[in-house]
N, C-alpha and C positions, 0 to 999 in steps of 0.2 A: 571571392573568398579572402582576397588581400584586405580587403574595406574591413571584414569583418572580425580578421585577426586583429588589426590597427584597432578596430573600434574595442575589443574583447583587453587589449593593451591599455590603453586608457583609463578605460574606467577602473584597473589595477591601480594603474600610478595616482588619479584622482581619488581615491579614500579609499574607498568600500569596497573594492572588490575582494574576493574572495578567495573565501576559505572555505570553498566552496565547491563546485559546481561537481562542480557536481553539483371494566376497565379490570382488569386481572387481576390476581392474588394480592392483597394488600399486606404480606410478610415482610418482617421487616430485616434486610441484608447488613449483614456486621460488616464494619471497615475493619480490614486488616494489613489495610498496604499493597503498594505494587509486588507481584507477585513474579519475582526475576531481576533481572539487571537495571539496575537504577541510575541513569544516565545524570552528567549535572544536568543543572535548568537550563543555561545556558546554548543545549547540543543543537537547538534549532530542531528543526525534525530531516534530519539528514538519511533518516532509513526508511525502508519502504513505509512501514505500520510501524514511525517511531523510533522503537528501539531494537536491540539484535533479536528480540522475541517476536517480535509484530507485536505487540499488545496492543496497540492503538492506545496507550492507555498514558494519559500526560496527568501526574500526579500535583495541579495545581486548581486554583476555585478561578472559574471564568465566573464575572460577574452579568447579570443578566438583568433589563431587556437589552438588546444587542441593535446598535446602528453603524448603519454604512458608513465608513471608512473613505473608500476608494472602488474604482470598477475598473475593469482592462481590460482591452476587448483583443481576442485574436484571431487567427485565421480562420479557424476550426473549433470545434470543441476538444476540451480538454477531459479526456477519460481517463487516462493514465493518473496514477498519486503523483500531486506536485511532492515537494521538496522545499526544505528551507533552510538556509545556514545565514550567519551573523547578520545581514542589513541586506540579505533578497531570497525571492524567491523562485523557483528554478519548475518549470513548467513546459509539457509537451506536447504540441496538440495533435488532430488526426490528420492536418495535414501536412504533419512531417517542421512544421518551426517549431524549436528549441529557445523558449524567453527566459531572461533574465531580469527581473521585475525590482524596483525597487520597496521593499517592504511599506514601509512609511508615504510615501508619496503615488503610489502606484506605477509610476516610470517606469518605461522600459529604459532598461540599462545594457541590453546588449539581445542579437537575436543569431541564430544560424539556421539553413534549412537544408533538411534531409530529403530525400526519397523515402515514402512509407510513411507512416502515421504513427507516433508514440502509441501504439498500446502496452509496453513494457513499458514502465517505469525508470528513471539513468537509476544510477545508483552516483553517491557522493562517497569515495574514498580517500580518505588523507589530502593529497591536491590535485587528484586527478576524476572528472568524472568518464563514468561507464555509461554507453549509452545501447538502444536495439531498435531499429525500427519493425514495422510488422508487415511487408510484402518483400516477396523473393525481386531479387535484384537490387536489396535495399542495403543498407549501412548497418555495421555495428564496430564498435570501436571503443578509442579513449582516448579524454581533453586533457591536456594541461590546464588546468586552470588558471593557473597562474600567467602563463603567456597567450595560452590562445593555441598553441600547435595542439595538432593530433597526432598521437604518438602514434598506435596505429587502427587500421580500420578492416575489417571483412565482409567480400560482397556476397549477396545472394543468399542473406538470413531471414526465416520469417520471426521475430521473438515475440513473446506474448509472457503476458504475467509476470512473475517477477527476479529482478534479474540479483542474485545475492554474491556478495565479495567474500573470503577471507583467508588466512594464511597464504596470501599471494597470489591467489588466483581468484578467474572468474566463474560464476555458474550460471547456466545461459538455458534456457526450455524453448525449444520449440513447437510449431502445428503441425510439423509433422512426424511428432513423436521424440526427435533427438535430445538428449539432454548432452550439454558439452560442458568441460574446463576448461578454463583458459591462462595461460602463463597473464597475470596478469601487466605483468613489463614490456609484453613486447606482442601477444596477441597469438603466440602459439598453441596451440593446441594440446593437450595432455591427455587427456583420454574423452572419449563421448560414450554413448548408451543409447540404443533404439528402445525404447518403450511403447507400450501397448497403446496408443491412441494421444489423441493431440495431448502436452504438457499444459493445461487448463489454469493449473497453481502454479506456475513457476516453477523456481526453486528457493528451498528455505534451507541455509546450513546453521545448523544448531553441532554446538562442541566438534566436531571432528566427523560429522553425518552429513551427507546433501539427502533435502527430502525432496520430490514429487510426486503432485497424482494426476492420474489422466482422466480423457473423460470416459472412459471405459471399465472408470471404478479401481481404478490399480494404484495402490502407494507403493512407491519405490525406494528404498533407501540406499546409499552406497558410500564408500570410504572417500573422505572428500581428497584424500590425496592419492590413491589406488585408480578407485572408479572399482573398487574390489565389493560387489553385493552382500549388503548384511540381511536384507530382507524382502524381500516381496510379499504383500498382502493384498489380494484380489476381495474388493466390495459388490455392495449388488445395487450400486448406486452410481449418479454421475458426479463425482467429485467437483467443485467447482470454488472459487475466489482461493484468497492464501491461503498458508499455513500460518499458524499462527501455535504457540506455546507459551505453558506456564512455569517454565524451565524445568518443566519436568518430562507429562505426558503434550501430545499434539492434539491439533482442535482444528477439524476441514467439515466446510457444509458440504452439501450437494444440491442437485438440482430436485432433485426427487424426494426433498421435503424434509429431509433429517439431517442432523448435529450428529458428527463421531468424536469421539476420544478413544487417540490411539495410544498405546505402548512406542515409546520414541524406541524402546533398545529392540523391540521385538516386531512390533505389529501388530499386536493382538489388539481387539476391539474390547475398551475396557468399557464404556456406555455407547448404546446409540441412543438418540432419542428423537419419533417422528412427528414434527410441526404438521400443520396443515398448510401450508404454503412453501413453494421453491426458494432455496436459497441463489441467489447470483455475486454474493461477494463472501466475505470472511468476517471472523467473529474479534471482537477487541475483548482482553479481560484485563480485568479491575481485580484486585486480592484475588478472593475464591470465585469471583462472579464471570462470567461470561454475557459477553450480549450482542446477537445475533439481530441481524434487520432481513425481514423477509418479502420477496415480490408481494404476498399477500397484504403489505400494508402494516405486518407486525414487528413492533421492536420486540425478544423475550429475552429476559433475563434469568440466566440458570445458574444454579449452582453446580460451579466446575467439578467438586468430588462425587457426586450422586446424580446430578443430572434433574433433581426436584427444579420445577420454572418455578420463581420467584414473583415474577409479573408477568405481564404483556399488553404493550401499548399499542392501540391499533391509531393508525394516522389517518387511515381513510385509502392512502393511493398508493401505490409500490414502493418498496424502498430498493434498490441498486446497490447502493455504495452504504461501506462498511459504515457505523456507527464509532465514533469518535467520544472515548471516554473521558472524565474529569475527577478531578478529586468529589465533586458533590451531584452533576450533570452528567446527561448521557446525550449526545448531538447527533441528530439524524436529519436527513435529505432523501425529500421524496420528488419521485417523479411532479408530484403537482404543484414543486417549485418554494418547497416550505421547508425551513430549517428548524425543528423544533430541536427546541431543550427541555430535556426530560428528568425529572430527580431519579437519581442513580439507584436508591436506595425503596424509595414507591412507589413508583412510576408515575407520578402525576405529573401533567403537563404546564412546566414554570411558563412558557414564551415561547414566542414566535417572532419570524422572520420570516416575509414572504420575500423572495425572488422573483416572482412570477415567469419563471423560467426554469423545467427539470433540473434539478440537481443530478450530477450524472458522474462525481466523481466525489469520492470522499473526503469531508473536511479536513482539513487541517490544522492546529491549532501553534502559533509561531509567536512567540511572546507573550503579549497579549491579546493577540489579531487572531479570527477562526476565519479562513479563506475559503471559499467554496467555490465549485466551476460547476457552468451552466450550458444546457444546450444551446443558448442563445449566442455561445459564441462570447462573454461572459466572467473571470474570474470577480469574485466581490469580495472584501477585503471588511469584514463584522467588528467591531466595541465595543 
């Protein structure tokens, strides 16, 4: 562990280190802007999906056809959302190592290893990252990034999904059921919550709200500083991937084939709308638009107020991981190892990029670079 805080040191004092570580309807979709908080260009992608919305949604034009870059191979596959801040990028695979990538070059710039396998997500706050792994007896904690110490760490956590920071604490979902806060200074504990079935989404805090849903169909909400119940809304569906919002109303698939929008202040189901194929991840929006990728091989794009599909692009092979929006493009990864780019607006298919290798974790979009990770063990590094 000594080797590694030295090595984590280093590459501080050598430049870079961080600030860190943490064919369907042919209607045609009006631009009207990110719809929520507009991060500068500059933020890297330091949030789960983005920005404090999840939007997935990076308001610049990738140019396209798109070539390899760089590739980096690690222990495991990487299913968890990498991460990116100023000159790396911050990646966690299933068998528990934690990399530090150089953006540009593809270099590893630093590595740590856990017990348990990143299926949560770290989170990047201020200068410290949050991290969870996902089997009991395993680690969750937080880095200094700056030097390398762990401030502190808790054993015998399973986390899954996504883990969200704000007003000084953390919020942590587990499998089996508990949602927790946590001082985030020092790793205390402030209040938790047993929930109805594994925490599937995470948690997502929006203004002064922690949201979860499980797989037993149940959105939860609670005072993120209380743990004080503003609402419970029981579905008839398996909620499944993030939350996701348009700063207003919530946006969660399920397993069982349907798109909700919910009432963030209440719960009430303000659309459903039921696709023919299971969702397994969350939805990115762009202005009014939503866009969902589903197991069946479908991107669709809906209009967020009424819930009218706009398109739907079918790929041929499943899709897993969220779709990754652009100012003009829509970036999707299928299982059969192909990165399309989709126009946002018709759904026509600009390009391609084969990986020859599942796509299994959703892209990411970090300067100029769309990073993608593969089951082959894998990140690829696109231009």
């Amino acid at each position: 562990m000594e080797f590694l805080m030295r090595a984590f040191r280093f590459f501080i004092a050598a430049s870079v280190l961080f600030s860190l570580i943490f064919v369907g309807c042919s209607r045609t979709i009006k631009y009207r802007g990110h719809a929520g908080i507009e991060p500068p260009q500059d933020m890297g992608w330091k949030y789960y999906r983005y920005d404090e919305l999840n939007s997935g949604f990076v308001d610049r034009i990738v140019k396209t056809p798109l070539d390899q870059l760089w590739e980096f191979k690690t222990g495991a596959a990487v299913n968890a959302q990498m991460l990116a801040d100023k000159t790396f990028i911050l990646a966690g695979d299933l068998a528990g190592n934690l990399y530090l990538i150089d953006d540009y070059s593809g270099k590893r710039l630093g590595k740590m290893k856990f017990k348990g396998g990143f299926s949560a997500a770290p989170y990047l706050g201020d200068s410290i990252l949050y991290f969870g792994t996902d089997i009991k007896a395993s680690k969750a904690g937080a880095i200094d990034y700056y030097d390398g110490d762990i401030l502190w760490k808790i054993p015998g956590r399973d986390f899954i999904g996504q883990i969200d920071y704000g007003w000084g604490m953390l919020y942590t979902g587990e499998t089996d059921g508990r949602l927790t806060a946590w001082r985030a200074d020092d790793g205390a504990e402030i209040w938790k919550k047993d929930l109805d079935g594994s925490i599937v989404t995470g948690c997502f805090l929006k203004d002064t709200i922690v949201y979860s849903g499980t797989e037993k169909g149940m959105l939860y909400a609670f005072d993120h500083r209380t743990g004080a119940e503003i609402f419970i809304k029981k579905t008839d569906a398996t909620l499944q991937g993030h939350i996701a919002s348009d700063g207003d109303a919530l946006y969660i698939c399920s397993f069982d084939s349907a798109i909700f929008k919910f009432n963030s202040n209440t719960g009430a189901v303000l659309w459903k709308l039921k696709t023919d194929g299971a969702f397994r991840c969350g939805v990115s929006i762009a202005g009014d638009t939503l866009y969902a990728c589903s197991s069946n091989g479908k991107l669709y794009a809906i209009d967020c107020m009424t819930s009218e599909q706009y398109f739907e692009y079918d790929a041929g092979t499943p899709l897993i991981a969220s779709p990754l929006a652009t100012r003009d493009k829509v970036f999707i990864g299928t299982l059969g190892g192909v990165l399309y780019a989709i126009d946002r607006f018709t759904g026509m298919n600009i390009s391609e990029y084969c990986a020859e290798s599942p796509i299994v974790s959703s892209p990411i979009l970090f300067k100029d670079i769309i990073i993608i990770s593969c089951e082959n063990r894998r990140l690829y590094a696109l231009r």
